[in-house]
SERO-4910 file (N, C-alpha, C, O; in steps of 0.05 Angstrom, whole numbers):
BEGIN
 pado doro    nc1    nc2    nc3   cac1   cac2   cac3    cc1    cc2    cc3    oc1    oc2    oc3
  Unk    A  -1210    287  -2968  -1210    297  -2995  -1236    313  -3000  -1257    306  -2990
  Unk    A  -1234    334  -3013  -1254    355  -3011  -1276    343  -3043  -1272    334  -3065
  Unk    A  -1299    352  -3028  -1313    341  -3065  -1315    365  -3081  -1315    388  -3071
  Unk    A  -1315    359  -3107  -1317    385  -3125  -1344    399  -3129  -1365    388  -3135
  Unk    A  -1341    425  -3123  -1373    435  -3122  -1399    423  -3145  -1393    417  -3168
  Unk    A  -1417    422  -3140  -1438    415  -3144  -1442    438  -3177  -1451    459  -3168
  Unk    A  -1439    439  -3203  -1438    453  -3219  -1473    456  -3239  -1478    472  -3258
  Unk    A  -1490    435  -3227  -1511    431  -3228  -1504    413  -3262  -1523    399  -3270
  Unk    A  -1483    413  -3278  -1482    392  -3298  -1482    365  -3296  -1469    362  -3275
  Unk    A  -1487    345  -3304  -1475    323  -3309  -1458    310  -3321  -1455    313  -3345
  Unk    A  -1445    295  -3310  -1419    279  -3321  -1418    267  -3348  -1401    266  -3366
  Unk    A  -1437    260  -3345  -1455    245  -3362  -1455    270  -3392  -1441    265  -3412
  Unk    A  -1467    289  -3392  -1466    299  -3407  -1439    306  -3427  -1439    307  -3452
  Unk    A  -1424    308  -3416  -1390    308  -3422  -1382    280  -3435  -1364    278  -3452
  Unk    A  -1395    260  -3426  -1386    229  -3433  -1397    229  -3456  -1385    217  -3473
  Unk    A  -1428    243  -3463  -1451    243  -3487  -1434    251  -3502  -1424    235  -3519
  Unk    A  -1426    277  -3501  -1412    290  -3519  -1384    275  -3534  -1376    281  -3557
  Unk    A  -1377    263  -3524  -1354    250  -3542  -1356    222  -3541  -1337    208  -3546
  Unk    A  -1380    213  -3535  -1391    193  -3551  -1410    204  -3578  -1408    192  -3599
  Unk    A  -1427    226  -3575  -1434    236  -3597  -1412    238  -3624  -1421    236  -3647
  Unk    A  -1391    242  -3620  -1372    250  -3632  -1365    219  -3648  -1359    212  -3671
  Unk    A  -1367    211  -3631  -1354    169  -3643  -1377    159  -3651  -1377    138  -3663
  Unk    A  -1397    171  -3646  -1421    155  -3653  -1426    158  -3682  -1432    140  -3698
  Unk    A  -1420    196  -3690  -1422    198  -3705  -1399    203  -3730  -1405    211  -3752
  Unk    A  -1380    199  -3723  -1352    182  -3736  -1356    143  -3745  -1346    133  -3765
  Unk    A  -1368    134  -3733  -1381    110  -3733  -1404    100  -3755  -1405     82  -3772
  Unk    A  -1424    122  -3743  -1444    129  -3768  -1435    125  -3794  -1439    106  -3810
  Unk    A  -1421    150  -3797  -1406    159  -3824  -1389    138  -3833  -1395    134  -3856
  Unk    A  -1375    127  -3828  -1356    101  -3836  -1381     83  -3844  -1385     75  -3866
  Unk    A  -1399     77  -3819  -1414     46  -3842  -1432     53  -3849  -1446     33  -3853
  Unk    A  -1450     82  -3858  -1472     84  -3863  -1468    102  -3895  -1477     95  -3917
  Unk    A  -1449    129  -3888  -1438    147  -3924  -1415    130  -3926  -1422    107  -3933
  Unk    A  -1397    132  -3923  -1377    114  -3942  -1376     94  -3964  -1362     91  -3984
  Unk    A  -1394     81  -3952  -1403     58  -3975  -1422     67  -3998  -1423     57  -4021
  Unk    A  -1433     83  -3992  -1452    106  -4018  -1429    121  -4037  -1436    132  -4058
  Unk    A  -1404    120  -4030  -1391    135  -4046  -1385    134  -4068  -1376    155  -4076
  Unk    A  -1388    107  -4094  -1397     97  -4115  -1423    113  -4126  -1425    124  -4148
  Unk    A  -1440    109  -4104  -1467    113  -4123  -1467    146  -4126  -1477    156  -4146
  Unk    A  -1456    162  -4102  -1454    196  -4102  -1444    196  -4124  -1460    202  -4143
  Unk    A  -1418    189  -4131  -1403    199  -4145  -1416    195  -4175  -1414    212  -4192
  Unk    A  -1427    177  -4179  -1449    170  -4209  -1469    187  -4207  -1480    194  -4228
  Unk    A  -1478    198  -4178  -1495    218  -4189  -1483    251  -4181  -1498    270  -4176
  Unk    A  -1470    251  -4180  -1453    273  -4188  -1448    283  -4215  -1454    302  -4228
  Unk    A  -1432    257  -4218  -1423    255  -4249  -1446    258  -4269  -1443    267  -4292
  Unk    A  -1469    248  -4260  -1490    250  -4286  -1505    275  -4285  -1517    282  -4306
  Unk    A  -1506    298  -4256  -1521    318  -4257  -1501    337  -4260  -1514    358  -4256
  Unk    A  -1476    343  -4264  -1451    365  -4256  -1430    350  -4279  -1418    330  -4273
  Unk    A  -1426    366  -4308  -1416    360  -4328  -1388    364  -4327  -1371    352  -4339
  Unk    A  -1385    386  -4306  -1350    399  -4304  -1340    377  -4282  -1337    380  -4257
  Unk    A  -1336    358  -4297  -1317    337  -4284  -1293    342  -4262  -1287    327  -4243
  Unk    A  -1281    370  -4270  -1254    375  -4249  -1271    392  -4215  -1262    406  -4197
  Unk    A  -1294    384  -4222  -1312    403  -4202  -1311    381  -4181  -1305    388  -4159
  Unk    A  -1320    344  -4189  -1333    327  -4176  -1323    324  -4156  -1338    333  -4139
  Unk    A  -1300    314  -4146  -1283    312  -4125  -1283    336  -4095  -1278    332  -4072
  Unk    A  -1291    355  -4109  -1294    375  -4087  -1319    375  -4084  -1323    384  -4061
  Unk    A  -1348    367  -4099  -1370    369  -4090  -1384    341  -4067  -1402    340  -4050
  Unk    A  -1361    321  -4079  -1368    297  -4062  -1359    306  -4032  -1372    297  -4013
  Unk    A  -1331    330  -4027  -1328    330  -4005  -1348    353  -3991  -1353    356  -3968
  Unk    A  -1353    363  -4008  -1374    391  -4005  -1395    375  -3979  -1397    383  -3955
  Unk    A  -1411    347  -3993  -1433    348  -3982  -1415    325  -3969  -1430    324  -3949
  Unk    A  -1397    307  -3964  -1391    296  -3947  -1386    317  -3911  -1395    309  -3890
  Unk    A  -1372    340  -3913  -1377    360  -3894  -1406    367  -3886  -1413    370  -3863
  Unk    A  -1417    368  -3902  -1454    375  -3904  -1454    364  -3887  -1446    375  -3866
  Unk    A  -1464    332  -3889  -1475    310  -3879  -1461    305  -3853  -1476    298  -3835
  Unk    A  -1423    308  -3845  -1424    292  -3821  -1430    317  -3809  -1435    309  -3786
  Unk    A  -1434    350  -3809  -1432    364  -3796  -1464    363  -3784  -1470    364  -3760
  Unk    A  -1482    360  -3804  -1515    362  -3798  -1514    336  -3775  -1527    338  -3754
  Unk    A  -1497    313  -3781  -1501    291  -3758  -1494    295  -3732  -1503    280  -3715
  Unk    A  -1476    318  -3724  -1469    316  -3700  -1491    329  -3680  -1490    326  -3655
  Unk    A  -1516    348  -3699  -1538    355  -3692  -1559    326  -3685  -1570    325  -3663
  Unk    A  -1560    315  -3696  -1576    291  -3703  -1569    276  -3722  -1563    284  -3744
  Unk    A  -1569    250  -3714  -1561    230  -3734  -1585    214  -3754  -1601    197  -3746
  Unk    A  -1579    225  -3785  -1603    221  -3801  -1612    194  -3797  -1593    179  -3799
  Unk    A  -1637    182  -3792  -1637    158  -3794  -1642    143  -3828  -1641    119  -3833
  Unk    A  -1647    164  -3849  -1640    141  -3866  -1608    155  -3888  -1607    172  -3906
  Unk    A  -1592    144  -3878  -1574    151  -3888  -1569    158  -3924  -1554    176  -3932
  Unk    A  -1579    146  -3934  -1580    142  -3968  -1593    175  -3970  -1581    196  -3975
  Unk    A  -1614    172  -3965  -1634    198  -3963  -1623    215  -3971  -1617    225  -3993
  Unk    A  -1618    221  -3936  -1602    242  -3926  -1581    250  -3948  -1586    269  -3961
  Unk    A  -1555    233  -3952  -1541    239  -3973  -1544    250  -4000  -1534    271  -4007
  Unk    A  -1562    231  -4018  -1572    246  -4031  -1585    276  -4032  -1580    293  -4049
  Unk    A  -1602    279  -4012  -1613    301  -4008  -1595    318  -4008  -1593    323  -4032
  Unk    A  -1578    331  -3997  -1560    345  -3989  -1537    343  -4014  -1519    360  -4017
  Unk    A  -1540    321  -4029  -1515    340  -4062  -1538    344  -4076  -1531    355  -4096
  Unk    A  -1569    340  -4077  -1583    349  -4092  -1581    379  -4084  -1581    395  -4103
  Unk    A  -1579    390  -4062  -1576    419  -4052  -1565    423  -4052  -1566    448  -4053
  Unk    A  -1540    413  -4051  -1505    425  -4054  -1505    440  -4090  -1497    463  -4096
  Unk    A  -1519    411  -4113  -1517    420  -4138  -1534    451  -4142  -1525    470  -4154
  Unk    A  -1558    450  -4129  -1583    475  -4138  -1561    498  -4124  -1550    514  -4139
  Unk    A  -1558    498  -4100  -1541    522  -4093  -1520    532  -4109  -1517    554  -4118
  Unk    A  -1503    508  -4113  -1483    520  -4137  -1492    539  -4167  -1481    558  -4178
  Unk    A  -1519    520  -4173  -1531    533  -4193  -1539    562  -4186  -1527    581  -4196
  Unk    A  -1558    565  -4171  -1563    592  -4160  -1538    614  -4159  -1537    636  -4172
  Unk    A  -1521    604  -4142  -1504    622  -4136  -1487    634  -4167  -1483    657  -4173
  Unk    A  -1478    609  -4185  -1470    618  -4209  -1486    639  -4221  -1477    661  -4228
  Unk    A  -1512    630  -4225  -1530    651  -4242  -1525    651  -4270  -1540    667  -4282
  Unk    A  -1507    638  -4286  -1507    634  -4307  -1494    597  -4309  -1474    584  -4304
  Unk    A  -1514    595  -4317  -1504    565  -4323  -1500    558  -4349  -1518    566  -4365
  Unk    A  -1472    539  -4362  -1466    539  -4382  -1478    506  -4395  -1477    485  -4383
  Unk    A  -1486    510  -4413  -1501    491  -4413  -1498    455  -4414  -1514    437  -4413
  Unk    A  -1459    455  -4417  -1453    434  -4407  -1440    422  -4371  -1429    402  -4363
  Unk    A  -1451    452  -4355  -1445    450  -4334  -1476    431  -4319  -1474    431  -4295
  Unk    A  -1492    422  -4324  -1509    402  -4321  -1527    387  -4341  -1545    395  -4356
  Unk    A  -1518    363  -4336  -1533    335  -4350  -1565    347  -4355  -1575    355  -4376
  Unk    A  -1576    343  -4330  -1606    340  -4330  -1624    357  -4303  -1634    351  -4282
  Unk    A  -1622    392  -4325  -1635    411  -4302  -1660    402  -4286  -1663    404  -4261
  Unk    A  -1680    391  -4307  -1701    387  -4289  -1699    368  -4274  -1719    366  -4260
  Unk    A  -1678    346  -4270  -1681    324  -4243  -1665    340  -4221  -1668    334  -4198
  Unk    A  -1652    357  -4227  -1648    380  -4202  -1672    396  -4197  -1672    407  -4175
  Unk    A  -1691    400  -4212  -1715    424  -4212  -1701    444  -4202  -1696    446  -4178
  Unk    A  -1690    464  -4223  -1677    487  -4211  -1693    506  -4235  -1704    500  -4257
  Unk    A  -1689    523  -4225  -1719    545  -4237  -1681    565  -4256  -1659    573  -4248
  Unk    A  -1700    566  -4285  -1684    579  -4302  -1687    601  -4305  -1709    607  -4314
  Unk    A  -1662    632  -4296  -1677    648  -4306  -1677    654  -4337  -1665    638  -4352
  Unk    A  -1692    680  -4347  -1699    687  -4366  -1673    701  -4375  -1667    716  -4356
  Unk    A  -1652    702  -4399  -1626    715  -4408  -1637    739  -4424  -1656    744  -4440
  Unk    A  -1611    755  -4410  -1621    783  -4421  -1627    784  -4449  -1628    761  -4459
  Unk    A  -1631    799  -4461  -1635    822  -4495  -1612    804  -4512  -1613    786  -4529
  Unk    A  -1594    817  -4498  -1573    819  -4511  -1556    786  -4520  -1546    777  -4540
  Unk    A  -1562    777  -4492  -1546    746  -4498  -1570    731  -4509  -1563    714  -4526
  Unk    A  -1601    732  -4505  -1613    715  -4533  -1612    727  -4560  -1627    720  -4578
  Unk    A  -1592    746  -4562  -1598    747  -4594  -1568    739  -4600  -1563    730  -4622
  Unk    A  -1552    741  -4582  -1526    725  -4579  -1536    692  -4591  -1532    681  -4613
  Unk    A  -1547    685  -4574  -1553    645  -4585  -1566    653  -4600  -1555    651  -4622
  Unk    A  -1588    663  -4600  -1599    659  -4633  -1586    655  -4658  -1591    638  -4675
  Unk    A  -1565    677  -4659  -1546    672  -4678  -1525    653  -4678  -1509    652  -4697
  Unk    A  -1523    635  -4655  -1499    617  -4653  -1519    593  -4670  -1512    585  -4692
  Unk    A  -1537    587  -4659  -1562    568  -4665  -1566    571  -4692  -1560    550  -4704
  Unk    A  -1575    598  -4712  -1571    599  -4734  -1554    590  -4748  -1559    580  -4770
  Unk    A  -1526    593  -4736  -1501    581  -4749  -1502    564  -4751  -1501    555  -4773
  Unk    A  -1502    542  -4720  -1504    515  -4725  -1524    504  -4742  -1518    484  -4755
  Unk    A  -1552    517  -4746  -1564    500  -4757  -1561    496  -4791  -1566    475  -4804
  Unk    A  -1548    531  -4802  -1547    529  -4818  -1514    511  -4834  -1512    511  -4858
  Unk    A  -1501    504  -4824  -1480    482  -4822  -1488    454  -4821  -1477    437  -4835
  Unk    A  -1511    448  -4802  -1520    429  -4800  -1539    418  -4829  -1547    395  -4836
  Unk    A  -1541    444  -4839  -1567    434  -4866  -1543    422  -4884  -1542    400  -4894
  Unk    A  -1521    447  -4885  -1499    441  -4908  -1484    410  -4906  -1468    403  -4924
  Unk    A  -1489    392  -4885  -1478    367  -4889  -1490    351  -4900  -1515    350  -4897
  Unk    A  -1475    331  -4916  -1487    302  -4938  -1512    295  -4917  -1511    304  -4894
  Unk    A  -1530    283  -4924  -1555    278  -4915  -1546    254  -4896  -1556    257  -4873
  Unk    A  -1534    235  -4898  -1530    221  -4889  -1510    228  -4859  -1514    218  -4836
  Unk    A  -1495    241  -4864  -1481    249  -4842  -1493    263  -4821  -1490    260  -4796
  Unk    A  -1513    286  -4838  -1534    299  -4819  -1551    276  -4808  -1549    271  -4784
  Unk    A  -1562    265  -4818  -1577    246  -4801  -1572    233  -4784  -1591    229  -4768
  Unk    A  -1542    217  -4777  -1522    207  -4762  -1521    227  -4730  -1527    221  -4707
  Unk    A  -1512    252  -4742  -1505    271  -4727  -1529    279  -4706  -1523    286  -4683
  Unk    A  -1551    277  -4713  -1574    289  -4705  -1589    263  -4684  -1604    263  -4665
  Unk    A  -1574    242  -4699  -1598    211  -4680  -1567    215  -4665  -1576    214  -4642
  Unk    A  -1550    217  -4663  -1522    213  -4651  -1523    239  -4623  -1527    234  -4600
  Unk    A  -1518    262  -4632  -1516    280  -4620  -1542    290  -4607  -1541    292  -4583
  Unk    A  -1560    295  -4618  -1576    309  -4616  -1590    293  -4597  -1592    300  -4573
  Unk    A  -1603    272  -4607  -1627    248  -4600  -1602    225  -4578  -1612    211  -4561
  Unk    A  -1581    224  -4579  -1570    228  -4549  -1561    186  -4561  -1546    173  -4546
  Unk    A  -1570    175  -4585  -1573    143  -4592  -1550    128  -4596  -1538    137  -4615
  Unk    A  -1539    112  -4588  -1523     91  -4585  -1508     82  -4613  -1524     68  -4626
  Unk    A  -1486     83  -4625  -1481     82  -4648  -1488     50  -4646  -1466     42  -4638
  Unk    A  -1502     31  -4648  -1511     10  -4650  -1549     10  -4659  -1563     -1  -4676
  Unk    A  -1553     28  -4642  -1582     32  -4647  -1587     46  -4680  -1602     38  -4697
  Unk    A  -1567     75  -4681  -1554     82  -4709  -1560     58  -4725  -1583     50  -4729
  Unk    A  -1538     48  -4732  -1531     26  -4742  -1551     14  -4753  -1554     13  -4777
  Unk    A  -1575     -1  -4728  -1593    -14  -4734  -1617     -1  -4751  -1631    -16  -4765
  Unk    A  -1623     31  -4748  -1638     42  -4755  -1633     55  -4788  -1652     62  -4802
  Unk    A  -1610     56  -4794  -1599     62  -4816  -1597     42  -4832  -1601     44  -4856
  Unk    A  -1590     23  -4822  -1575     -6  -4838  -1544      1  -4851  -1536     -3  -4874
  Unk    A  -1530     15  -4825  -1507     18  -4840  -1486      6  -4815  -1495      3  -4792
  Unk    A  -1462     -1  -4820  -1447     -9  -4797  -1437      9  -4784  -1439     33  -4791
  Unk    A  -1418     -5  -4750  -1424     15  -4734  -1393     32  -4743  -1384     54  -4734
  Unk    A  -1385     20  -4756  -1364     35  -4767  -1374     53  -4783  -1375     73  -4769
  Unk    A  -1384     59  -4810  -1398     76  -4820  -1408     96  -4804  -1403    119  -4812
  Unk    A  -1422     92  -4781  -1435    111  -4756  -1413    129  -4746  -1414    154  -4743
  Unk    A  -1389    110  -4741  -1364    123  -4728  -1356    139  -4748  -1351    162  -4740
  Unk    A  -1353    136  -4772  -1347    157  -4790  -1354    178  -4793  -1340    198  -4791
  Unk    A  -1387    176  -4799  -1398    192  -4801  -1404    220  -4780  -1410    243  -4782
  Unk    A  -1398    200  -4759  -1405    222  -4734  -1382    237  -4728  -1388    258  -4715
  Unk    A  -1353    233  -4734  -1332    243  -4729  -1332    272  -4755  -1327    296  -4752
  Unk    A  -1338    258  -4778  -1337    274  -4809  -1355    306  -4803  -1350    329  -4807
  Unk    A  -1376    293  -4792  -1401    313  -4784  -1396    339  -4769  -1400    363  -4773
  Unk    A  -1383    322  -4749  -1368    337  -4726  -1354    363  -4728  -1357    387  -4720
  Unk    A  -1332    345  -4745  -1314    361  -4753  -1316    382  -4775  -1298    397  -4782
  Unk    A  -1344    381  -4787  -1348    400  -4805  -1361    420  -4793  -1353    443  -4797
  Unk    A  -1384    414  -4774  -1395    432  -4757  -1380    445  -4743  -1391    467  -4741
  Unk    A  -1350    444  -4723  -1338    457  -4708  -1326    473  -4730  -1324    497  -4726
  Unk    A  -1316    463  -4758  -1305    483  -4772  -1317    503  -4784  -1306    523  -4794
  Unk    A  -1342    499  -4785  -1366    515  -4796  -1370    538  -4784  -1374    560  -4795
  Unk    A  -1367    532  -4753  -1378    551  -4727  -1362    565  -4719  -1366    589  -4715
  Unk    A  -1334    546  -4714  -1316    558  -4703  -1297    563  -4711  -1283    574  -4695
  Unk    A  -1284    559  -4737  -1257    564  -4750  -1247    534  -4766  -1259    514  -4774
  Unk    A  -1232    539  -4767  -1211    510  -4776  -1205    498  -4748  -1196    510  -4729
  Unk    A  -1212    472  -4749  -1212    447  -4733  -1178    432  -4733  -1167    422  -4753
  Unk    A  -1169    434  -4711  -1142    424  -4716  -1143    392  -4726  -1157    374  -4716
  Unk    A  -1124    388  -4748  -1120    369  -4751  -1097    346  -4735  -1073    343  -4743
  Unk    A  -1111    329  -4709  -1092    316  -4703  -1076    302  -4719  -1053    306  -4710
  Unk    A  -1075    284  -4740  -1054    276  -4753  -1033    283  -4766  -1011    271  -4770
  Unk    A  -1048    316  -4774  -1016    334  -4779   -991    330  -4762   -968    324  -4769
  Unk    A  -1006    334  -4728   -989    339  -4717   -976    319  -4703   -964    320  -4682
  Unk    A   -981    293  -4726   -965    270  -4715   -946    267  -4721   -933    248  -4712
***
């Protein structure tokens, strides 16, 4: 039996290679998979367009096993994270206009804002004018609701406690508010019960 020429590779190397491959199939099963809870919460809290999440979890799930077959990160969490924190900034970048409920919280991404033309800050200026001036025109009470509610970001319980009013009252108020401001801004507010 004749031996096969001498190709100066090793066998071995060929065996590496698709053990690299299981190794890092292996990896990925017990090291990202189990993070996929906590990605997805921070997804969800930095990337507001909800029908986005599902493709960004696989975005950097590709990231990650493809960077492993280079090297396998040794701290897995990290690594993950790192990489949708860069998945989110690139998205941002690349959009170039970001809407302002397309992210929770710019600066825990640190993504550098640019400056909006002429034309579109005098655009918000006047949206802002509107709102604010809608916002004066509501009962004092509701403005205030609206503003610790919406604005100041507070827990209709904390409301509640801070007002001395119940959390029902809060719920009222914050719906009433609401709905005067979208009609203020934006037209007539459909009424769901009509269309019951």
């Amino acid at each position: 039996m004749a031996e096969a020429p001498d190709t100066g590779r090793d066998d071995a190397v060929g065996q590496r290679a698709g053990a690299t491959a299981s190794a890092v199939e292996d990896w990925f099963v017990r090291e990202v998979l189990p993070l996929e809870a906590a990605l997805m919460q921070f997804l969800q809290h930095n990337w507001r367009n909800k029908s986005d999440i599902a493709d960004l979890r696989q975005d950097v799930y590709v990231q990650v096993y493809n960077a492993a077959h280079k090297e396998i990160p040794t701290h897995a969490r990290a690594f993950v994270f790192q990489t949708a924190r860069n998945l989110l900034l690139n998205r941002l970048r690349r959009e170039h206009v970001v809407p302002i409920e397309a992210v929770a919280d710019v600066d825990a991404l640190g993504a550098a804002m640019d400056v909006p033309g002429q034309e579109r800050a005098i655009i918000a200026r006047d949206e802002l004018r509107r709102l604010q001036g809608a916002l004066d025109r509501l009962p004092p009470r509701c403005r205030e609701v609206v503003i610790l509610g919406r604005i100041e970001g507070l827990s209709g319980r904390v409301i509640s406690t801070r007002l001395g009013i119940t959390q029902q009252a809060v719920s009222v108020h914050l719906i009433n508010g609401i709905r005067a401001l979208v009609n203020e801004v934006y037209g007539e507010f459909p009424d769901r019960r009509r269309s019951s």
